[in-house]
N, C-alpha and C positions, 0 to 999 in steps of 0.2 A: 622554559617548557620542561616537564616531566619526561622521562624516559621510559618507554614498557618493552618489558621482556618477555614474549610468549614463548612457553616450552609444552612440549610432548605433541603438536600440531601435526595431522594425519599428513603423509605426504601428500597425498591426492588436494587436499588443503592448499597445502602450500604452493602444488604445481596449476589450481585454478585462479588461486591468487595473480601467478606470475602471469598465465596466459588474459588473464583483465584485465592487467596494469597493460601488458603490452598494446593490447585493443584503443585504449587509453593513452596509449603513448607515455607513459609517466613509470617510476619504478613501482617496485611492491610495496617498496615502505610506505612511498607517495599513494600508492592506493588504498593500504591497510589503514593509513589515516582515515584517507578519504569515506571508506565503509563504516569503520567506528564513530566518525560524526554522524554519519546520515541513519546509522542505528540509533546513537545515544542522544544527539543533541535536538532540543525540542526542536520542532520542526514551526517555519513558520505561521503565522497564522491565515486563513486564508477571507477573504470577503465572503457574504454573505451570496453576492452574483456568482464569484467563483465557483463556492458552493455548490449552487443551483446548476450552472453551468458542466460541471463534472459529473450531474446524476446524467444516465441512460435513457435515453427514448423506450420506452417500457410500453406503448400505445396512444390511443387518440381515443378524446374522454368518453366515445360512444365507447370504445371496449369493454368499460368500467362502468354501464347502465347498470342501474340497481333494478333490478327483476322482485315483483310482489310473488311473495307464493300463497297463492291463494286454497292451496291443501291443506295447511299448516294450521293447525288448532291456536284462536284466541288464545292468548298466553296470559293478557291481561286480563280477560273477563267481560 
């Protein structure tokens, strides 16, 4: 494994760092790992149900009735 070395990090940074690793139970290194995978490394992929599953209840399909407007000038002729 690679080693990294980050310099000039805002203290505030670093002291949110510490307080999430502790929430976490694990050090900061153990967390700073853990952040830069879940930034960088592709993320799984998910199913199709999953998908679907994770959109919002947005309404029920009378909300989404399509309305004639009958004011409206032929457009096509």
């Amino acid at each position: 494994m690679a080693n990294l070395v980050v310099r000039n990090v805002d203290e505030e940074i670093v002291k949110a760092l510490k307080v999430r690793a502790g929430r976490h139970g694990t050090s900061a290194e153990a967390e700073h790992r853990k952040i830069l995978a879940e930034a960088l490394v592709k993320p799984k992929k998910r199913s199709f149900v999953q998908v679907l599953a994770s959109m919002p209840n947005v309404g029920d399909d009378a909300d989404f009735e399509r309305v004639e407007d009958t004011n409206s000038p032929d457009v096509l002729g």
